[in-house]
VEXZA-475596 format. One line per 2 residues: number of its first residue (from 1); their letters; for each residue x, y, z of C-alpha. Coordinates in pm, 1 decimal, always signed. Layout:
BEGIN
NUM = a = X/Y/Z ~ ...
***
This chain:
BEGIN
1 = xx = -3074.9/-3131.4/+2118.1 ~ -3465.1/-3020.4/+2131.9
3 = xx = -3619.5/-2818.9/+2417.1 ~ -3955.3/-3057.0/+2330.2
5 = xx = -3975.9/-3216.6/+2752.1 ~ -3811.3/-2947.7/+2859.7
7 = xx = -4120.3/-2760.5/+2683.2 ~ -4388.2/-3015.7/+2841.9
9 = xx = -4223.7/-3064.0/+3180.9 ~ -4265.6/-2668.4/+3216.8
11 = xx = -4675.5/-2676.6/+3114.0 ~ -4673.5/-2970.2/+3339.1
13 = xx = -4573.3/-2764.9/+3658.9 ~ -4781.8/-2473.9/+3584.5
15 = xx = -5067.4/-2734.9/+3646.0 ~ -4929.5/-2806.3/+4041.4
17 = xx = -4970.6/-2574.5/+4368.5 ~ -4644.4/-2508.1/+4303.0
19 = xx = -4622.0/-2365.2/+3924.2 ~ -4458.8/-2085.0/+3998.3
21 = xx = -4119.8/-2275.7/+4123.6 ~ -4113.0/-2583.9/+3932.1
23 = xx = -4200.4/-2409.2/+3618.9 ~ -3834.3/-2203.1/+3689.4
25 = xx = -3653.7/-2509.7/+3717.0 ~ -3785.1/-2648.9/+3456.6
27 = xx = -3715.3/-2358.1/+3186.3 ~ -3383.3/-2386.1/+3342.1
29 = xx = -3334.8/-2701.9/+3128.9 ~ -3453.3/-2503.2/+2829.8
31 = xx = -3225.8/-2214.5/+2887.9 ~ -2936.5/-2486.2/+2927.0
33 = xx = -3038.8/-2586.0/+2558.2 ~ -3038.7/-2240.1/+2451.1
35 = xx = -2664.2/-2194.3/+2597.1 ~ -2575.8/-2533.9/+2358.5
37 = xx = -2699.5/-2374.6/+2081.5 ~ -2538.5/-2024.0/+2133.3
39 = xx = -2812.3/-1838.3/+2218.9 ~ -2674.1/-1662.8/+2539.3
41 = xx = -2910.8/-1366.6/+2570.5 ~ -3235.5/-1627.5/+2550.1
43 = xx = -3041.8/-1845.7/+2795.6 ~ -2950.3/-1527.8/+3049.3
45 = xx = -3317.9/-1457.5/+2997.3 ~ -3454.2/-1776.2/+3147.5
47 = xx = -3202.7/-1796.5/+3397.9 ~ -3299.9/-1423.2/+3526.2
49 = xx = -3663.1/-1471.4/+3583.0 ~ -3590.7/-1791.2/+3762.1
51 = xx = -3328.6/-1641.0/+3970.0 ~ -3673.9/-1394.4/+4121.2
53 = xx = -3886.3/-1695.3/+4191.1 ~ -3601.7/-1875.9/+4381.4
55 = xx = -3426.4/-1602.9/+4579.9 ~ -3684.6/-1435.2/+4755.2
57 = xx = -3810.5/-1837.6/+4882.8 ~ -3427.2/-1892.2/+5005.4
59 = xx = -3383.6/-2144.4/+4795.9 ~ -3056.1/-2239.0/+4750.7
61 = xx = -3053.1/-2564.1/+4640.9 ~ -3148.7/-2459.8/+4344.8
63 = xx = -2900.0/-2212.7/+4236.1 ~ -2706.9/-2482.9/+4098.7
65 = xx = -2951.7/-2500.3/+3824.7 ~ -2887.6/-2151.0/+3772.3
67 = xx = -2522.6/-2161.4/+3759.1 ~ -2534.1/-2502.3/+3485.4
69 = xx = -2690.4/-2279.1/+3229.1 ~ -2472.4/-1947.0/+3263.9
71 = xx = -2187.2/-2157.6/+3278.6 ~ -2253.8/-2350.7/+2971.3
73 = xx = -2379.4/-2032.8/+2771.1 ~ -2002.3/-1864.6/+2865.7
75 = xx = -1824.3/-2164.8/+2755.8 ~ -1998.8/-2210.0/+2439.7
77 = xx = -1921.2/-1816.2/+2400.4 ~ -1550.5/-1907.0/+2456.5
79 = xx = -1532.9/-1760.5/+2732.3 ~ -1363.6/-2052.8/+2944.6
81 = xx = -1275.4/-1882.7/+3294.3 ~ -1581.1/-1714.7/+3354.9
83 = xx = -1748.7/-2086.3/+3265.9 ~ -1545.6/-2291.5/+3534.1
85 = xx = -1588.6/-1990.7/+3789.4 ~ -1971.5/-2008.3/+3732.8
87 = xx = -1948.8/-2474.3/+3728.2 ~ -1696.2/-2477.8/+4008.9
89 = xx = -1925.3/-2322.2/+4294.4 ~ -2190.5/-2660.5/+4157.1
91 = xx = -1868.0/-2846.4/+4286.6 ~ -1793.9/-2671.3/+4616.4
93 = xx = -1905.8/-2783.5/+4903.5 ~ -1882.0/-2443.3/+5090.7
95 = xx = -2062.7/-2275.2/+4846.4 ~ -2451.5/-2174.4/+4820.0
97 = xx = -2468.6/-2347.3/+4489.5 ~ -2360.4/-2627.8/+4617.7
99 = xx = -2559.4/-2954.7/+4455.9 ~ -2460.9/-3346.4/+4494.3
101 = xx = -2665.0/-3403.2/+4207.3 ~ -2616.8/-3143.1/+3953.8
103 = xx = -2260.9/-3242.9/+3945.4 ~ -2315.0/-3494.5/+3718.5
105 = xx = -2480.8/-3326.1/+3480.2 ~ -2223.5/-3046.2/+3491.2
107 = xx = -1908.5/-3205.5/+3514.4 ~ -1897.0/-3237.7/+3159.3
109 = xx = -1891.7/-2827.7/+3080.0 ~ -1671.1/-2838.1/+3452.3
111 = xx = -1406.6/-3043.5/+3280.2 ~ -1398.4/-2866.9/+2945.1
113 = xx = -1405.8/-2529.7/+3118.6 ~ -1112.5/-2640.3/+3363.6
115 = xx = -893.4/-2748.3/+3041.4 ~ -939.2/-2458.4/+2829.4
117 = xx = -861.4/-2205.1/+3093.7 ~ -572.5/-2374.2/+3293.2
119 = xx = -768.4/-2490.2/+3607.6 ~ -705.6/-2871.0/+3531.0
121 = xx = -592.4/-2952.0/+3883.9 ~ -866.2/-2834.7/+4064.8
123 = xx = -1102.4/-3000.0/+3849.9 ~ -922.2/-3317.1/+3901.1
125 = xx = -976.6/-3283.9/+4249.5 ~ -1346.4/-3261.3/+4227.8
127 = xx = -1356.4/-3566.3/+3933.1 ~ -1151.8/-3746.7/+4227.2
129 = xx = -1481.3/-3707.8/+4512.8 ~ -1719.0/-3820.1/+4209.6
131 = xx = -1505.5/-4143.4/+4118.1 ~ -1617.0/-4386.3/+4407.0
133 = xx = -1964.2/-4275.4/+4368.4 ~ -1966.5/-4348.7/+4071.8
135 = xx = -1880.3/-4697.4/+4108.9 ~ -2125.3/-4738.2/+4387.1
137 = xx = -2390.4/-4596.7/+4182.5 ~ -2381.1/-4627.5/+3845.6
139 = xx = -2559.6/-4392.0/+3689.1 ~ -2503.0/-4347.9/+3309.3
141 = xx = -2469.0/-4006.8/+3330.5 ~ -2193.4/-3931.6/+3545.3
143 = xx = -2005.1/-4226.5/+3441.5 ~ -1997.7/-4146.1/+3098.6
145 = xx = -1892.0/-3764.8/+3192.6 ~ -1622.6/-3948.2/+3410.0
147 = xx = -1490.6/-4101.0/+3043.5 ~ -1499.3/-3802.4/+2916.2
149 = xx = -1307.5/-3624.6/+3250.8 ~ -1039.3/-3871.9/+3233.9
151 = xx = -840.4/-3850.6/+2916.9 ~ -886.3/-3459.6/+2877.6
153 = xx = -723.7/-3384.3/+3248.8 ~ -487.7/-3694.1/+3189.9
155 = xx = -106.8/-3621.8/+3154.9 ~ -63.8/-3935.7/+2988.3
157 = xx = +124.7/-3916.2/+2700.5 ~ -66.5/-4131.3/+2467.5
159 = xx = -446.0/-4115.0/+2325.1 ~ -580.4/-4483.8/+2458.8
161 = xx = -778.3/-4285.9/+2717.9 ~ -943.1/-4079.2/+2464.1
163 = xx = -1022.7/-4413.2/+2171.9 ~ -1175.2/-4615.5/+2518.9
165 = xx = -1372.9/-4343.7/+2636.2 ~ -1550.8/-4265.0/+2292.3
167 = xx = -1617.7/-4606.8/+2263.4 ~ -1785.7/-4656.5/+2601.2
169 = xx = -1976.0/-4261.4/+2615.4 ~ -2337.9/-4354.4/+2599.2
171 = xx = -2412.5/-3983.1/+2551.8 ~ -2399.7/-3851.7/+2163.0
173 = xx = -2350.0/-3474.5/+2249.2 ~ -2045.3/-3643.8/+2549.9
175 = xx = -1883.3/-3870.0/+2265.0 ~ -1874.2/-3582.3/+2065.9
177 = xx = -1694.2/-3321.8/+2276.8 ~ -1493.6/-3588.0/+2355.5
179 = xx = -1406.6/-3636.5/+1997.7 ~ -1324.8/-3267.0/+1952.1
181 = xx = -1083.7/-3265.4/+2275.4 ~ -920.1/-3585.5/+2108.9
183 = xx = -877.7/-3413.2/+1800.0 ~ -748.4/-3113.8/+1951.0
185 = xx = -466.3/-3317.9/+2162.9 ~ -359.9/-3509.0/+1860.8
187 = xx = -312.0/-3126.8/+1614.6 ~ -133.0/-3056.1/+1956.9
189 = xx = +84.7/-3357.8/+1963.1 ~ +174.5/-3254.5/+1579.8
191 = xx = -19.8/-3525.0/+1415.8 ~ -270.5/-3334.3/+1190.6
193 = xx = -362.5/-3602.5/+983.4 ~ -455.1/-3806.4/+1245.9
195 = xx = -687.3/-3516.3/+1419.1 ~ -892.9/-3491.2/+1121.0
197 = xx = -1080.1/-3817.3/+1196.8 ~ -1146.3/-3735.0/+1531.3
199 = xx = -1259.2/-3370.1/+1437.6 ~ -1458.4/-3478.2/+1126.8
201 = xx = -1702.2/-3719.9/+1394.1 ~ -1752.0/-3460.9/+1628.4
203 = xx = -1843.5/-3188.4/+1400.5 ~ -2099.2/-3357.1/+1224.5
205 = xx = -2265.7/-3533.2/+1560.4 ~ -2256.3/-3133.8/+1681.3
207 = xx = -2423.3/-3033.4/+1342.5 ~ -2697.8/-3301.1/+1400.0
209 = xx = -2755.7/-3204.8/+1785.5 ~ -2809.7/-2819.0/+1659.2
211 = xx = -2469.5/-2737.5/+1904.6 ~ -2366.6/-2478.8/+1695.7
213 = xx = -2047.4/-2296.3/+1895.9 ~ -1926.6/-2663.3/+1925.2
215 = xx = -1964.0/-2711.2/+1573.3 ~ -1789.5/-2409.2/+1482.7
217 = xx = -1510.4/-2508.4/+1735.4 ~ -1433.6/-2835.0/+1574.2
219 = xx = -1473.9/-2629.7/+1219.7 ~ -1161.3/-2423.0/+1357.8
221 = xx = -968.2/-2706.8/+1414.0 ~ -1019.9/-2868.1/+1109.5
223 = xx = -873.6/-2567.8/+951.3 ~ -555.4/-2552.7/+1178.4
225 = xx = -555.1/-2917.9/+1074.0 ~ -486.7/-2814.0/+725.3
227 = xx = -845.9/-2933.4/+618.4 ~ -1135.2/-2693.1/+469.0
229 = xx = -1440.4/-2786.1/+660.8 ~ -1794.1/-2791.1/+487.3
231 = xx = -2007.7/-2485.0/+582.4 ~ -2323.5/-2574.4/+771.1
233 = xx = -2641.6/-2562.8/+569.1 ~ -2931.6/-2483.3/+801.1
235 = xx = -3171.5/-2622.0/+563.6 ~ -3107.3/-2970.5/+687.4
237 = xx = -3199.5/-2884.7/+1040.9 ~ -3544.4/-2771.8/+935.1
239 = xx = -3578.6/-3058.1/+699.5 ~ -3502.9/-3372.7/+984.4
241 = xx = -3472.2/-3372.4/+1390.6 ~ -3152.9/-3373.6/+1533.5
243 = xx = -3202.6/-3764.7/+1562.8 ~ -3294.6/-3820.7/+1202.7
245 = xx = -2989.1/-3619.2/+1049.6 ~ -2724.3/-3812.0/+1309.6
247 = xx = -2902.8/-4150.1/+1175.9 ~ -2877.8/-4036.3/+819.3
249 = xx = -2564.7/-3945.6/+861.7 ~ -2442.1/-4277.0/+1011.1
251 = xx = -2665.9/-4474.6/+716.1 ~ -2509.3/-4312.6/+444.5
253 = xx = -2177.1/-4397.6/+545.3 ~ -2226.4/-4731.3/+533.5
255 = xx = -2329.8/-4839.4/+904.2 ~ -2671.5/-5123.8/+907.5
257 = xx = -2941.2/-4986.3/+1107.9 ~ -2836.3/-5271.6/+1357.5
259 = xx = -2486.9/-5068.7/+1394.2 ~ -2591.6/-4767.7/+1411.1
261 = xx = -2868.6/-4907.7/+1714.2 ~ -2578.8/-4999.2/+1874.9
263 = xx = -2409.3/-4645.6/+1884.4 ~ -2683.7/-4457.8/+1940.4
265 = xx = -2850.7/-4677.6/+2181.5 ~ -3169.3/-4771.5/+1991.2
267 = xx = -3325.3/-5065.8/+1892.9 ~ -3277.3/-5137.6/+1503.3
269 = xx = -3696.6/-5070.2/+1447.3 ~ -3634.3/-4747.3/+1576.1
271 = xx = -3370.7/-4674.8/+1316.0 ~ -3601.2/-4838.1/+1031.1
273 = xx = -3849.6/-4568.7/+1126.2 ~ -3639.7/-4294.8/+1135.0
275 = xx = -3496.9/-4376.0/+810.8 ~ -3846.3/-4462.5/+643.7
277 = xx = -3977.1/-4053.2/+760.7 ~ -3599.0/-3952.6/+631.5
279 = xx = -3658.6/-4067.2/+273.3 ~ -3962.6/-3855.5/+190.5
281 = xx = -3802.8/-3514.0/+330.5 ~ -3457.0/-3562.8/+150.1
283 = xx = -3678.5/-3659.4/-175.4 ~ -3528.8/-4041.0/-248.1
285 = xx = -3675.7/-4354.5/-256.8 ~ -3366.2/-4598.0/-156.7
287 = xx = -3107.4/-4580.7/+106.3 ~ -2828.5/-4583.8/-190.2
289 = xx = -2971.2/-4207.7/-245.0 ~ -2872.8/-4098.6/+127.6
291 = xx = -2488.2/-3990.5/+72.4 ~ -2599.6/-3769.8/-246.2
293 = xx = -2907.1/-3624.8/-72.8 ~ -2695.2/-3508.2/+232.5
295 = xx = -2431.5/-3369.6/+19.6 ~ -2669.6/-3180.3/-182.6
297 = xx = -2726.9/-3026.4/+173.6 ~ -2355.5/-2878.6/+248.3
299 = xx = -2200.3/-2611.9/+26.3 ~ -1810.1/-2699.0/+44.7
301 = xx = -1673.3/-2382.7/+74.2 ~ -1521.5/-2284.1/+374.2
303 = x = -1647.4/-2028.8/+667.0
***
């Protein structure tokens, strides 16, 4: 989770006759990133300035862009009605904010948002209007926030929604919130033991993608769970990208490069190079080395 194109496409626009705008919507994606990695006031910040190039040029196609990143940055503060009141107007056809497009990007915090704060129904609804485009369509992104939308506002009562849709979820930072939400139903279900699997995945894929109120969240569980979770060292994050630790991760327990292509949607080169720059920064020579190196990295006591 790096704001590296969101950085370039913004220097990119300032080059064009109109800077001014597209550099707004593009720091919108940064302050979106920002939100993801609980930094609310940087994200408000962004979304502010942007807000005074777009309003005074009535443009109101783009307020959806505003409304994805304060809406993100209040649900990773916990703050789950004010997130689906700020998502929902993305999703309303009568509103100003109104965006066919955005929806897909957002439906993911939408769905989440609806869940935590007892607005599943609605939500539904709108997951309903996005279904058949989907399938007319198929566009990775909102069909693998539709696998994600399904089990959480499902009133089925087992888990086989929530085991197919990590499987299919294309998207690490989606498969992972999914996990979490599947972790969370099972602790609620009274089956602990099973959550911890579930919650274990998803806190270390949120560790690697620098999501840090996820990471916490799935921390918490793990403790209802009856499990002490690892504190986050920050020293791995400076050490390896995002990318690198999640392929680390995935190497030392026991995945080929081949696998863990297949999970994360690389080719198995890619994951030979990543692992051949990983080496040097963790200080080992052999891939053996990786599960010491990255436990070297965690302290074990709890937060």
């Amino acid at each position: 989770m790096r704001g590296d194109d969101s950085d370039q496409a913004a220097r990119l626009t300032e080059e064009t006759a109109h800077g001014p705008y597209w550099t707004a919507a593009a720091n919108l994606a940064e302050a979106t990133i920002a939100a993801y990695r609980g930094q609310p006031d940087v994200a408000e910040e962004i979304v502010r300035a942007a807000e005074q190039v777009f309003l005074p040029r009535g443009a109101n196609s783009m307020l959806a862009l505003v409304q994805y990143p304060r809406g993100a940055a209040a649900l990773a503060a916990g703050r789950y009605d004010e997130a689906y009141q700020h998502l929902r107007r993305i999703f309303d056809a009568s509103d100003s904010a109104f965006h066919p497009h955005v929806r897909s990007w957002a439906l993911v915090d939408l769905v989440e948002a609806a869940a935590l704060s007892g607005h599943e129904n609605e939500a539904a609804g709108f997951v309903k209007e996005l279904e058949p485009i989907a399938a007319q369509a198929r566009w990775p992104i909102l069909e693998g926030a539709l696998r994600l939308a399904r089990p959480i506002l499902s009133t089925a009562s087992d888990d086989s929604g929530f085991e197919a849709g990590t499987e299919l979820a294309a998207w690490p930072f989606t498969r992972a919130r999914l996990q979490l939400a599947h972790g969370i139903w099972l602790r609620r279900q009274r089956r602990p033991a099973d959550a911890r699997t579930p919650l274990r995945a998803a806190r270390d894929a949120f560790d690697a993608l620098g999501a840090g109120p996820w990471g916490e969240r799935a921390r918490q569980e793990l403790r209802a769970s009856g499990e002490t979770s690892r504190q986050r060292s920050y020293e791995l994050v400076d050490a390896l990208s995002p990318q690198e630790l999640q392929i680390a991760q995935l190497a030392a327990g026991g995945m080929s490069n081949k696998e863990i292509g297949r999970q994360l949607f690389l080719s198995h080169r890619t994951v030979s190079s990543h692992l051949y720059k990983v080496f040097p920064k963790l200080g080992i020579t052999a891939r053996s080395q990786l599960r010491a190196a990255l436990q070297d990295q965690f302290s074990e006591q709890s937060n």
